[in-house]
Backbone as a ProteinNet text record, in pm:
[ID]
protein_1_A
[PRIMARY]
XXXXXXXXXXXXXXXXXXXXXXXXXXXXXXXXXXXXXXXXXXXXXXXXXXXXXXXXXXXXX
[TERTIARY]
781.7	738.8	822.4	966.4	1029.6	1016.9	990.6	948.8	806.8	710.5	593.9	608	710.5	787.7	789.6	935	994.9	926.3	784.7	724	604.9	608.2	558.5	574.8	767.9	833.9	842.8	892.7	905.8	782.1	635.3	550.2	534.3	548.2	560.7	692.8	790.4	915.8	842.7	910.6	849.8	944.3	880.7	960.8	1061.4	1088.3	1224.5	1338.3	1295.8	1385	1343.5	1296.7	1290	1379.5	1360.8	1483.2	1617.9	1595	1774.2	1809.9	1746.3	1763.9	1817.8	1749.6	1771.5	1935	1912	2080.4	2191.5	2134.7	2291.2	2291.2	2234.2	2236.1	2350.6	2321.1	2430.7	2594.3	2687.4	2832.1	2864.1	2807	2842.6	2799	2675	2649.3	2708.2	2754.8	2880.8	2995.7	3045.3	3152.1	3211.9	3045.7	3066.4	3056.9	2946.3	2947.9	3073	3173.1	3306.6	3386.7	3343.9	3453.1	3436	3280.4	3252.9	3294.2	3261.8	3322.8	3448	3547.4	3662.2	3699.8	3683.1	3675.8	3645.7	3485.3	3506.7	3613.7	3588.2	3717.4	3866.6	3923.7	3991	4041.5	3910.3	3884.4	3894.6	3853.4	3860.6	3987.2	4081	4183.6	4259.3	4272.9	4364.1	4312.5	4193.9	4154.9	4164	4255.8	4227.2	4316.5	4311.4	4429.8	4478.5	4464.6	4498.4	4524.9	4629.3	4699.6	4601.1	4568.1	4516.8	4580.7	4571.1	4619.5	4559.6	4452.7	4351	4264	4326	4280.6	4057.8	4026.9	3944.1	3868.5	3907.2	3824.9	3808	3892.4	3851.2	3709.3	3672.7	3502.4	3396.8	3463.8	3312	3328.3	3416	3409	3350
-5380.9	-5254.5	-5217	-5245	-5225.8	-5314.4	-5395.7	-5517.2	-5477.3	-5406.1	-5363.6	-5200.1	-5132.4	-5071.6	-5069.5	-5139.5	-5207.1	-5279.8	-5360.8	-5400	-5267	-5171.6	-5057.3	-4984	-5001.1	-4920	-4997.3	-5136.6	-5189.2	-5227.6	-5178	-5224.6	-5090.7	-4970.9	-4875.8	-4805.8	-4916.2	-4888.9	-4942.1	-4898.1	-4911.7	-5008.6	-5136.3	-5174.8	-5218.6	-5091.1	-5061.2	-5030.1	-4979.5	-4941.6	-5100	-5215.2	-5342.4	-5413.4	-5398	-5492.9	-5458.1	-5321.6	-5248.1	-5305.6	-5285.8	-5322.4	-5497.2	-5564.5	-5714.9	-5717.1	-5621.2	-5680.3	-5602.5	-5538.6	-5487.7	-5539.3	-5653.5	-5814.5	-5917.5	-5861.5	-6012.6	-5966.3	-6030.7	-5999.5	-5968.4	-6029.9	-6043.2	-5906.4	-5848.7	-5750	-5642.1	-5631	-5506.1	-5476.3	-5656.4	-5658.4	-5567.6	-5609.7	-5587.6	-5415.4	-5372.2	-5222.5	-5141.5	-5216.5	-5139.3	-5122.7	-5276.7	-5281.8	-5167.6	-5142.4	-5037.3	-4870.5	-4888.8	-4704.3	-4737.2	-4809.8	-4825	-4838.4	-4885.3	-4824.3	-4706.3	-4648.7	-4514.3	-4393.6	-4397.8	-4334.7	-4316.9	-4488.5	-4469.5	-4439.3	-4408.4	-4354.1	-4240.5	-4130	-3984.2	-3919	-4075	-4003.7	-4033	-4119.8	-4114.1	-4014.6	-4001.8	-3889.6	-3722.9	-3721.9	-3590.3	-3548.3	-3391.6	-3326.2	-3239.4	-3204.3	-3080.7	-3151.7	-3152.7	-3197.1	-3125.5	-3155.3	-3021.8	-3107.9	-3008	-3030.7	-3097.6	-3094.4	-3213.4	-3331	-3417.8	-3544.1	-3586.9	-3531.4	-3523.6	-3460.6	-3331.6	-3255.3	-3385.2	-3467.3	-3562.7	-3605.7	-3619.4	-3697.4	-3582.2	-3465.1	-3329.2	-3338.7	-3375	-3313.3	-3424.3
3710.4	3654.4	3531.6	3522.3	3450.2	3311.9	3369.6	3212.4	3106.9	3197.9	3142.7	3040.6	3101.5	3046	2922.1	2945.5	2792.3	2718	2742.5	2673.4	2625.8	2663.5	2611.4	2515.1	2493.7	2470.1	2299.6	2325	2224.3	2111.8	2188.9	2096.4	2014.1	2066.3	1988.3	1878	1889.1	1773.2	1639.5	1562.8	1423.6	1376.2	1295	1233.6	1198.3	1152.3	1065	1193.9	1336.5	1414	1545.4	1523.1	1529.9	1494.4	1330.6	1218.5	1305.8	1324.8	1358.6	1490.3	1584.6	1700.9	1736.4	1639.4	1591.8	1518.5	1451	1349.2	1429.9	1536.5	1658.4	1728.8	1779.1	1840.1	1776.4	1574.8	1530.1	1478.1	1566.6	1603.8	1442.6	1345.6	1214	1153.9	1160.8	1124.5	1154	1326.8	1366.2	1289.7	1298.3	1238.4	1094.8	993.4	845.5	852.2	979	965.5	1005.9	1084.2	1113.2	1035.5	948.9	840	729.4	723.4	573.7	632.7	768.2	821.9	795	821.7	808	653.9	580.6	433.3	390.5	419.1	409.7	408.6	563.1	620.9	547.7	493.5	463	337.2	261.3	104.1	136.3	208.2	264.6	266.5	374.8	392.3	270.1	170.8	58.9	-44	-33.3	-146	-81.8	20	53.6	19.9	-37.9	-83.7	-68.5	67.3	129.8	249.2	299.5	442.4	551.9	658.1	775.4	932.8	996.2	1147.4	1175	1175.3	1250.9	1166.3	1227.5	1133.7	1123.6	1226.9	1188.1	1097.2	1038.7	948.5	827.6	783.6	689.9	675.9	782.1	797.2	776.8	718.2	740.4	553.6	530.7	339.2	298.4
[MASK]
+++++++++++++++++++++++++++++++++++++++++++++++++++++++++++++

């Protein structure tokens, strides 16, 4: 029952949320996306110029 399901489920994703579901399968693709939040991030925190208590407010500006 559960397989008929998911074959329900998956004929109605679009696409584009297919492709996605496929490239969070390849170890390589995680990899490169941790690496670019992790760049981000760490462009945020060198460009920030106002110190704050909490290290997260970096990720809202």
């Amino acid at each position: 029952m559960q397989s008929s399901t998911n074959a329900s489920l998956n004929s109605a994703l679009s696409p584009k949320l297919k492709a996605l579901q496929q490239k969070i399968q390849d170890p390589v693709y995680i990899e490169n996306a941790v690496d670019r939040i992790a760049v981000v991030i760490s462009s945020r925190i060198v460009e920030s110029k106002t110190p704050s208590l909490y290290p997260a407010d970096i990720l809202t500006r």
